[in-house]
C-alpha positions, 0 to 999 in steps of 0.5 A: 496510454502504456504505463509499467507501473503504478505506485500507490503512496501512503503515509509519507509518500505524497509525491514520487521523487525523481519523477520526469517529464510529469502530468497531471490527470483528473480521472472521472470514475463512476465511484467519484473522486480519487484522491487526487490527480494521478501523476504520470511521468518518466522514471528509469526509463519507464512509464510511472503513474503516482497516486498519494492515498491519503492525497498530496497534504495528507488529508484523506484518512484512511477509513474515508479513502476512496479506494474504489476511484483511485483503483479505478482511475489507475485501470483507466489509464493503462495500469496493470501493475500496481505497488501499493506502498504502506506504512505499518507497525511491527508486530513480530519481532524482527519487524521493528521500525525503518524495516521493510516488508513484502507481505504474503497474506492479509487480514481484514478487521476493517469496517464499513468500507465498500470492499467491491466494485459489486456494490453498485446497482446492477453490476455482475456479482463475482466471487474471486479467488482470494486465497492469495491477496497478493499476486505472487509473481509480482511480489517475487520481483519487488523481493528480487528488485529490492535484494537488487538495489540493495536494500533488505526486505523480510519476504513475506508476513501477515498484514492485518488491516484495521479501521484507523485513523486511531492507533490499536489498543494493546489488546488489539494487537495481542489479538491480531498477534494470536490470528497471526498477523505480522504487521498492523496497517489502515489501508490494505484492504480493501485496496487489494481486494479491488486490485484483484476484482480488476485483474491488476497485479498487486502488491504491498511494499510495508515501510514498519514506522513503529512497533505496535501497542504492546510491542516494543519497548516503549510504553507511548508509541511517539507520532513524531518517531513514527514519521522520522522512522517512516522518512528513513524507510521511504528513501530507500523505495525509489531505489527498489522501484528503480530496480522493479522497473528494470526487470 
């Protein structure tokens, strides 16, 4: 099966809008279930395969994501590229809410996750490069794709990826603000670490859905402005992965 492109969905993308000609398929992978059926259909002309992180009702969180069988059901169906899409908070100051970025680096503060498909017994042990979490070339055409459709992207940032379901502590985010992170999320690693163990280009689309703990101006972070800010942003990723596509 040739698929150009794999899009994971976060936070607010459980399906792919404008997807045609749409099947559904349950893969069987040696790590147990996905998330959920992986949807291929056709979308600017080309091949598309959907997976919603946190499944199509929102009922995965983060920390239970199995991310080692929604990559892996993706590789088996022919992906080689994958876009995972995130919702984020912002920590830097020009990452505010409804912005959109394509992050360069990563910081892992998660916990208790199985970050690799070594972890099974009798598997090959490797030890890959990771120096830059995010393939550049693909991370270079998202950037190009989105100044394309017209829609404006911060290229480059640190995501620093934390254990959720709960929101930071304003002493977390002054932490991760110290070691440099740009952006707060629940579900880059070890999505990218995975990606990379399988040879998929990978990278991240961060949709800011509220400035975190601390930076903003607002003394309570909103959960119901934080999925009105995350609808805004999310309308405008078929039109950068409708311009990908066409690279």
């Amino acid at each position: 099966m040739t698929i150009d492109l794999a899009v994971i969905g976060g936070s607010g993308l459980y399906n792919f809008p404008g997807l045609e000609n749409a099947s559904r398929h349950s893969v069987d992978t040696p790590f147990g279930a996905a998330s959920g059926d992986v949807v291929i259909g056709d979308f600017a002309g080309r091949r598309v395969a959907f997976l919603a992180r946190h499944g199509e009702s929102h009922t995965v969180p983060p920390h239970r994501v199995n991310y080692r069988a929604n990559l892996w059901a993706l590789h088996s169906l022919g992906a080689r590229r994958v876009i995972g899409v995130n919702a984020v908070g912002g920590i830097r100051s020009d990452m505010g809410p409804r912005v959109i970025v394509v992050p360069d680096q990563i910081i892992d503060y998660t916990h208790g996750r199985y970050t690799s498909f070594c972890d099974v017994e009798g598997a090959e042990v490797r030890h890959i490069d990771f120096s830059e979490p995010y393939t550049e070339t693909l991370r270079r055409q998202l950037i190009e794709a989105a100044s394309s459709a017209g829609v404006a992207a911060i290229d480059g940032g640190c995501y620093g990826a934390t254990q959720g379901p709960r929101l930071e502590t304003r002493a977390e985010i002054a932490r991760m603000k110290r070691d440099g992170c740009d952006l707060v999320g629940m579900t880059g690693m070890p999505e990218a670490v995975l990606a990379r163990e399988l040879e998929l280009d990978y990278a991240c689309l961060a949709l800011v859905a509220n400035f975190a703990a601390g930076c903003g101006d607002e003394a309570e972070i909103s959960i119901e402005e934080i999925f009105a800010h995350l609808a805004a942003a999310t309308a405008e990723v078929p039109r950068i992965l409708g311009a990908l596509l066409k690279t």
